[in-house]
C-alpha positions as CSV (number, residue, x, y, z in Angstrom):
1,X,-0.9,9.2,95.3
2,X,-0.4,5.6,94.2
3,X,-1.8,4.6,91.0
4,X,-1.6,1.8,88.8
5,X,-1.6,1.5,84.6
6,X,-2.6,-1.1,82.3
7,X,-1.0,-0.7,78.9
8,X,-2.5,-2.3,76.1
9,X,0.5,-5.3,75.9
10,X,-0.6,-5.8,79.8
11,X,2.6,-4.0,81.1
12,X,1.7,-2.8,84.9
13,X,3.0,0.0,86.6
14,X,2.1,0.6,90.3
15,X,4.2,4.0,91.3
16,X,3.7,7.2,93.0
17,X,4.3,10.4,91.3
18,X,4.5,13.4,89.6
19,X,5.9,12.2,86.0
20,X,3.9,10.9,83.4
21,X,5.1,9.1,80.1
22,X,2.3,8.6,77.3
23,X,3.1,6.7,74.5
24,X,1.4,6.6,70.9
25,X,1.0,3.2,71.5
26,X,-1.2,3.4,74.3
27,X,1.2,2.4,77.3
28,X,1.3,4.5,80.3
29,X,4.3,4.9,82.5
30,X,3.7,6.7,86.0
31,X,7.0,8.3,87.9
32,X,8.4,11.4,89.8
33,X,8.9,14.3,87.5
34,X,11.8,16.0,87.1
35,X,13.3,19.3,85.4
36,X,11.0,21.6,83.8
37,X,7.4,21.5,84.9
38,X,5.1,21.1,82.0
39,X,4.9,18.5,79.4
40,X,7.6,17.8,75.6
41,X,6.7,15.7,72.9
42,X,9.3,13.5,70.8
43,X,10.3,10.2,69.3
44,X,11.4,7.4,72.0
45,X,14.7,5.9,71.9
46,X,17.1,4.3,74.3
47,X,20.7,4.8,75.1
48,X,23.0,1.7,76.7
49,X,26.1,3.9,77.7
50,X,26.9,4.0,81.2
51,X,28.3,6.9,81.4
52,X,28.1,10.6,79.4
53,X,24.7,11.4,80.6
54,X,25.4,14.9,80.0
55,X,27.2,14.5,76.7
56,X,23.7,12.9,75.3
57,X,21.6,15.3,76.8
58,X,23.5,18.1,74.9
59,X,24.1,16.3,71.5
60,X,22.5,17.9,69.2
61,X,22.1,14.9,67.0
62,X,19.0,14.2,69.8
63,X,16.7,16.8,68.9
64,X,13.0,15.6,69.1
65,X,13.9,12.9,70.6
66,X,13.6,11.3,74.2
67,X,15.9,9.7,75.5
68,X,15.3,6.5,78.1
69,X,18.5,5.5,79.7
70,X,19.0,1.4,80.1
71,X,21.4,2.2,83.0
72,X,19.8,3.1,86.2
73,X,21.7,5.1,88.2
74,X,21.9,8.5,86.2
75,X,22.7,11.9,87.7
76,X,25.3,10.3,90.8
77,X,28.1,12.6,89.3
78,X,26.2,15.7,88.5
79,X,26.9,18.2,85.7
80,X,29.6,20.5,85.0
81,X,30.6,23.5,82.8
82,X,32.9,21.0,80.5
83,X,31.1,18.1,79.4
84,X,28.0,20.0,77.2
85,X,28.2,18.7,73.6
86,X,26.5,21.9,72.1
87,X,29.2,24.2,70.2
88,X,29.6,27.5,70.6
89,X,27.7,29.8,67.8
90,X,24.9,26.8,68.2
91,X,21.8,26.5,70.0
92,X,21.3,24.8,73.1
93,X,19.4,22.2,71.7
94,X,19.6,18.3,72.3
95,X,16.7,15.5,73.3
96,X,13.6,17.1,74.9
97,X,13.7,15.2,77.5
98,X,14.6,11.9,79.7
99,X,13.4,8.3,81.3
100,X,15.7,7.1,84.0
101,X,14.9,3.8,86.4
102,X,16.3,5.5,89.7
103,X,15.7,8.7,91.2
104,X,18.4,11.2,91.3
105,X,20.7,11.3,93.5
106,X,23.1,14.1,95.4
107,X,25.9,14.4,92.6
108,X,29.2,13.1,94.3
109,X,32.3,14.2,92.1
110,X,34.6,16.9,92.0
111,X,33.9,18.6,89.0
112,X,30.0,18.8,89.7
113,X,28.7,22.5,90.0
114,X,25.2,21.3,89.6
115,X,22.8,18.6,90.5
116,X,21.3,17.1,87.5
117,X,17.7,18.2,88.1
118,X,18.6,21.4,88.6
119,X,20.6,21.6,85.2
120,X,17.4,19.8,83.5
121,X,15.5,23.0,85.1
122,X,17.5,25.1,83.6
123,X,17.7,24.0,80.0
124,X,14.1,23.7,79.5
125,X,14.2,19.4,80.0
126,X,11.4,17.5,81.2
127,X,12.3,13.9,82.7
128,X,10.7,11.2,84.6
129,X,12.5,8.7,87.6
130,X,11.4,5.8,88.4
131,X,10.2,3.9,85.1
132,X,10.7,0.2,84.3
133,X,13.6,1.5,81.8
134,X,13.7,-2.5,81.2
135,X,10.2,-3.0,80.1
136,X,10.5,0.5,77.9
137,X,13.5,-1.0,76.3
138,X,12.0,-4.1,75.2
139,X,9.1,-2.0,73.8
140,X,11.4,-0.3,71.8
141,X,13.0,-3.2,70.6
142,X,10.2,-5.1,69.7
143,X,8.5,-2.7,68.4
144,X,10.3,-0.4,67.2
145,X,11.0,3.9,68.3
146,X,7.6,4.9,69.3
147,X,6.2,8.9,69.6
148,X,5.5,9.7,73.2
149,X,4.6,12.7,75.6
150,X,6.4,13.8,78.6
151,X,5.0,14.9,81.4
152,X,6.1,16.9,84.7
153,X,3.4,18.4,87.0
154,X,3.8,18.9,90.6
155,X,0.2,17.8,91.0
156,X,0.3,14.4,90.1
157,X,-2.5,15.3,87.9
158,X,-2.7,14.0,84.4
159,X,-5.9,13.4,81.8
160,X,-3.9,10.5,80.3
161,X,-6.6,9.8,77.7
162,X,-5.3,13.0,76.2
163,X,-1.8,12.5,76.8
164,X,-2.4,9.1,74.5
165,X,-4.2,11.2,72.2
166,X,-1.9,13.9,71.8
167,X,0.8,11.6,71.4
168,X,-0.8,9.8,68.1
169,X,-1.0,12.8,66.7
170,X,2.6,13.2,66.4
171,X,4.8,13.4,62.9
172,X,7.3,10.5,62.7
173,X,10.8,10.9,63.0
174,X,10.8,10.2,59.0
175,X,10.6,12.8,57.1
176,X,11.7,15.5,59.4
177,X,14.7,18.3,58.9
178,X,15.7,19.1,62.0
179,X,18.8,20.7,61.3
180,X,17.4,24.5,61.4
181,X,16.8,23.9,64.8
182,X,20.2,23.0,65.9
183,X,22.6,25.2,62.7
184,X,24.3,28.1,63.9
185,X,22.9,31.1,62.8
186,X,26.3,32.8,61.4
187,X,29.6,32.1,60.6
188,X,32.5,31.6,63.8
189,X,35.6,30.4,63.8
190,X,36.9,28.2,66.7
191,X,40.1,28.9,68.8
192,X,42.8,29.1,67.3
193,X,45.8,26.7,68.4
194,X,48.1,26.6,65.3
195,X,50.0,28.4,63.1
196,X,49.0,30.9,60.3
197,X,49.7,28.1,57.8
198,X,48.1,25.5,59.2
199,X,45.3,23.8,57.1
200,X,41.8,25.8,56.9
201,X,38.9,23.4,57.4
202,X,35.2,24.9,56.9
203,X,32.6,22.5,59.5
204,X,29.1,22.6,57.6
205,X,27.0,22.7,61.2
206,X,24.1,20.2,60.9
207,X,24.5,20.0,64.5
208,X,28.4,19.7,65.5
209,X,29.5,18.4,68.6
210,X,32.2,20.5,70.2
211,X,33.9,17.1,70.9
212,X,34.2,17.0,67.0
213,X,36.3,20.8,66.6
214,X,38.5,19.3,69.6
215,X,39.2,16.6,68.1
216,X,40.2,19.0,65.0
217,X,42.0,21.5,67.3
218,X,44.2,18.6,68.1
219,X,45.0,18.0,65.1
220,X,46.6,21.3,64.7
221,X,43.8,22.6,62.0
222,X,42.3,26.1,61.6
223,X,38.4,26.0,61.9
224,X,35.3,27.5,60.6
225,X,31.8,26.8,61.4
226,X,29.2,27.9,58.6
227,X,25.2,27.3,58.6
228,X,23.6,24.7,56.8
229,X,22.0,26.8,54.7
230,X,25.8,28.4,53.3
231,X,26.1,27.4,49.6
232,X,28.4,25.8,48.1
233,X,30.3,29.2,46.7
234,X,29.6,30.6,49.8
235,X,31.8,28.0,51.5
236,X,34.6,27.6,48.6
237,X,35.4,31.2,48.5
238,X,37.2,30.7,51.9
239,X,39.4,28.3,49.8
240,X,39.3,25.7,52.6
241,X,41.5,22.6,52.8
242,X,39.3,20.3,54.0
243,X,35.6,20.7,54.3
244,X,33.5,18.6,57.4
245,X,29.9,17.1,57.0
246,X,28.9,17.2,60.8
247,X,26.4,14.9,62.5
248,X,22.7,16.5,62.9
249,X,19.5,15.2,64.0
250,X,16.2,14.1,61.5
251,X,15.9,12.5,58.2
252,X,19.0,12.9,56.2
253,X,16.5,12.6,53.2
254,X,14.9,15.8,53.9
255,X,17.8,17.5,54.9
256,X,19.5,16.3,51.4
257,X,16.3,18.1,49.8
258,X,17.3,21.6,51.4
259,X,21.2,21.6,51.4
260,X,21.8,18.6,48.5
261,X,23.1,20.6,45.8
262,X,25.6,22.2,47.9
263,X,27.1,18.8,49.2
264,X,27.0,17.6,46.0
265,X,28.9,20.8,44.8
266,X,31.7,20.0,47.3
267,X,32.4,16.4,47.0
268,X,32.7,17.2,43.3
269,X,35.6,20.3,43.7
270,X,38.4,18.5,44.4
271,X,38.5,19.2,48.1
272,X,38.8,16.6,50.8
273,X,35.8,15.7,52.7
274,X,35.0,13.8,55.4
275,X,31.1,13.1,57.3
276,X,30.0,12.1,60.8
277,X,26.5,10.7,61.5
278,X,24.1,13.1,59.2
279,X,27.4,14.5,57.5
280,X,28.0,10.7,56.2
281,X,24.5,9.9,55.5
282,X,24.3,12.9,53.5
283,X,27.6,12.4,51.6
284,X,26.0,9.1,50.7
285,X,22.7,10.8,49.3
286,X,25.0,13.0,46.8
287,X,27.0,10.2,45.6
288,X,23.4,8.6,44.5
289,X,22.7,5.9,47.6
290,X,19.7,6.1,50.1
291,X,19.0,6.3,53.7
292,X,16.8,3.9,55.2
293,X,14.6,4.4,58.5
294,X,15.9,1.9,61.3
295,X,13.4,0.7,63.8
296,X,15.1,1.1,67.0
297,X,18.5,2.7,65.7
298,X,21.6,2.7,67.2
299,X,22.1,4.7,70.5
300,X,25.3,4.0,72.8
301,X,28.9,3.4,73.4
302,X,29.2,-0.1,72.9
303,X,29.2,-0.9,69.2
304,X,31.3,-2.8,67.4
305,X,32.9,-1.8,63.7
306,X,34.4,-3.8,61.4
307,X,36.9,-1.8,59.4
308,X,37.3,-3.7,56.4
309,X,40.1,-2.6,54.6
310,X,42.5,-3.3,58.4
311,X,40.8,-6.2,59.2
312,X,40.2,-4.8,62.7
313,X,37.5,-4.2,65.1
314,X,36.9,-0.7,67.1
315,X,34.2,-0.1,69.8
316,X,32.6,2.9,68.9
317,X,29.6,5.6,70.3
318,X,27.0,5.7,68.1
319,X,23.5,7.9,67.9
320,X,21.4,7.6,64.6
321,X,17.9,6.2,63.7
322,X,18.3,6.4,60.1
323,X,21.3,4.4,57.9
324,X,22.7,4.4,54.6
325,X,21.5,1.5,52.3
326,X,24.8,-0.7,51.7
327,X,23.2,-2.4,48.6
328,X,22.0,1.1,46.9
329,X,26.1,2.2,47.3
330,X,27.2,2.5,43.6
331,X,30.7,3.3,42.5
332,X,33.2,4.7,42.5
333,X,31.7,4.6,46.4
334,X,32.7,1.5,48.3
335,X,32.1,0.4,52.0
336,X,34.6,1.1,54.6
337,X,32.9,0.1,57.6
338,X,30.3,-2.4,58.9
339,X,28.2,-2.8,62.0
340,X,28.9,-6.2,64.0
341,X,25.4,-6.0,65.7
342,X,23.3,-5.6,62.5
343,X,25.7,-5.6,59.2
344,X,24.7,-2.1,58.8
345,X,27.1,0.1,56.4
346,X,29.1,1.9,58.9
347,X,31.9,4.0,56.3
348,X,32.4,5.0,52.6
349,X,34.8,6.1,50.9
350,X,35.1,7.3,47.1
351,X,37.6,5.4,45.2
352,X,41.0,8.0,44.1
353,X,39.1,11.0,45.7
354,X,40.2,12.3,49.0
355,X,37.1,11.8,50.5
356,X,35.7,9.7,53.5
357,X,33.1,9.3,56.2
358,X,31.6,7.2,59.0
359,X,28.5,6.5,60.5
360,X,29.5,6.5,64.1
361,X,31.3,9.2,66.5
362,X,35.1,8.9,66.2
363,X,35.4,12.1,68.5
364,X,33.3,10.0,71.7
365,X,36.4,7.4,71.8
366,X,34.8,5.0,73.7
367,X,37.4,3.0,72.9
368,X,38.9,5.4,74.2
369,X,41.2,6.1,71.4
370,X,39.9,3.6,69.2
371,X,39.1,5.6,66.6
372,X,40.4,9.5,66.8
373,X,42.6,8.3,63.8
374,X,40.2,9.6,61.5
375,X,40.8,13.1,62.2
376,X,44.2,12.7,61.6
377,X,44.1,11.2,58.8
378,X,41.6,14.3,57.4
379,X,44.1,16.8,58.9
380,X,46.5,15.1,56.4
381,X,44.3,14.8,53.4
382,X,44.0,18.7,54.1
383,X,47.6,19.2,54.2
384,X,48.5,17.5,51.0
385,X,45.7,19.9,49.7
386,X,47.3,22.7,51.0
387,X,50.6,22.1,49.9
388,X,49.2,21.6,46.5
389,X,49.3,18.0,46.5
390,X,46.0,17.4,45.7
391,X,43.6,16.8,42.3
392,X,41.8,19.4,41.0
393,X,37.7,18.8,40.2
394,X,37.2,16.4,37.7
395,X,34.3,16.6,35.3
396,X,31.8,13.6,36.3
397,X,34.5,11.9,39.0
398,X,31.6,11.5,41.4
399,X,29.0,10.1,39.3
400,X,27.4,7.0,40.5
401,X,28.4,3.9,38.3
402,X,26.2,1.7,36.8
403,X,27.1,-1.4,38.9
404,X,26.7,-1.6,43.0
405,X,30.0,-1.2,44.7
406,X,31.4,-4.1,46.4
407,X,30.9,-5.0,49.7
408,X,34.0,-6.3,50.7
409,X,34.0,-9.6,52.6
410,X,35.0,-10.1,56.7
411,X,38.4,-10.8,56.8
């Protein structure tokens, strides 16, 4: 059946189909369905990489989400057993579902075991071909990340009115924890490729990538994954040398409510710490900044960083809708890192502590190397603290000064 939609901005879209799109807003985007049959709900956002399809639809740093894909031809190499993002001890979770411009193809590599819409069958996805991506992106953009409904029925069959409807009634994105549904439920530890001695560091899981305890395994570190929920004693009886603040998806804000006193507890002990994504953001919270909603966030592979303190620039992979206020940063705090698109704070680190973070993913190297130094450098801060090298706590060293910390200048 060929129909054709109106949105309210005057956006047509004449298509045949089985895929429905519904936003809050009141647009209506017609397509072929794919994946699961039946209809998810979720925030909107876009991604610009042109490649790691699968790696974003297995990040858990996407739950509630949906994700719309800017480049069209998505699904031509397939899926494999290799490339899911979602650690093991985790839950399969990741964005609900997908927009793409182009139907999907026969996959044509040779590590595909899988056609994509089979694979989006079988994880419970619901996606939609044959969307003007380009039109949903500028939406987004001008508009800012907007709640929508997915829909997939075989019929062709939708009461749009109520798909609108339904869609209104969603929560935002703000104010959300959305870590319980991606946390482990119990403590694992990942294999081992080192020695006895090699440094122990504990991975809080707000939603860890396994890209991220690679990255660690390469750097010749013993792991453990805890829950969210852990406590702070809970995790410093392991006497770890390092501990990790993973990425995660929601608002850090809410997520700081539940598991703040326990990040707090850390960054305070002496330990070295380091935080990706949700881990940074909430690193921030405990050393007395805020987070900010960001109207279309940062989704994609493409993103330039200013590191500061080298004076260099790194392309990075980036996934957050929510940032860390630069001007609420107090000392001893400091930025590291800044975004080249928006001047977004993109790094912090705590002046004489052994403690750091970033905003973006080090471990998705779309540089491709550009920035895996940072697990390095961790794997030595954990080293030194291992060998004894390190401070112990100190009494207040953490507490947020009474003057903003500088935000160094571009060199």
């Amino acid at each position: 059946m060929i129909e054709t939609w109106i949105g309210p901005s005057g956006w047509r879209e004449t298509v045949e189909g089985t895929g429905c799109l519904a936003l809050a807003t009141g647009e209506v985007f017609r397509g072929q369905g794919l994946g699961k049959r039946g209809q998810v709900e979720g925030e909107l956002c876009f991604n610009t990489g042109m490649t790691g399809y699968q790696e974003t639809l297995t990040d858990p740093s996407y739950a509630g989400q949906i994700v719309t894909f800017t480049f069209p031809h998505i699904g031509n190499t397939g899926v494999n057993d290799q490339d899911c993002e979602n650690a093991a001890g985790g839950k399969a979770r990741g964005p609900v579902g997908l927009v793409v411009a182009e139907n999907i193809t026969a996959p044509s590599n040779w590590r595909s075991c899988a056609s994509l819409d089979v694979w989006l069958e079988r994880r419970g996805l619901v996606g939609v071909s044959g969307i003007d991506t380009r039109a949903l992106t500028q939406r987004i953009r001008e508009g800012g990340m907007v709640n929508g409904l997915l829909a997939h029925d075989p019929t062709g069959a939708f009461d749009v009115d109520a798909l609108v409807a339904a869609a209104q009634g969603l929560p935002t994105m703000a104010g959300r924890d959305l870590v319980p549904q991606v946390t482990t439920s119990e403590t694992f530890t990942w294999p081992e490729r080192c020695a006895a001695e090699a440094p122990l560091i504990v991975v809080l899981d707000f939603g860890v990538k396994r890209s991220s305890l690679e990255c660690f395994a390469q750097a010749r570190c013993r792991l453990t994954i805890m829950p969210a929920s852990s406590s702070a004693a809970e995790v410093l009886s392991l006497s770890p040398d390092g501990v990790f603040f993973s990425n995660g998806p929601g608002d850090p804000s809410e997520t700081f409510a539940q598991v703040g006193p326990m990040v707090t507890a850390i960054l305070g002990s002496g330990i070295p710490c380091f935080g990706i994504c949700l881990g940074h953001q909430l690193m921030a919270l405990a050393l007395g900044a805020r987070t900010v909603k960001m109207d279309q966030g940062h989704h994609g592979v493409n993103h330039p960083v200013l590191d500061l303190a080298r004076g260099t620039v790194a392309i990075t992979s980036m996934n957050h809708g929510f940032c860390v206020d630069g001007a609420s940063l107090r000392l001893p705090a400091r930025e590291t890192h800044r975004s080249l698109f928006d001047g977004t704070l993109c790094g912090l680190s705590v002046d004489g502590r052994p403690i750091f973070s970033v905003q973006y993913h080090p471990e998705a190297s779309p540089g491709p190397t550009d920035e895996t130094h940072h697990f390095a450098r961790f794997a030595r801060l954990a080293r030194k603290h291992r060998e004894g090298a390190s401070s112990g706590p100190v009494s207040g060293a953490l507490a947020p000064g009474d003057s903003s910390a500088s935000r160094p200048t571009s060199p």
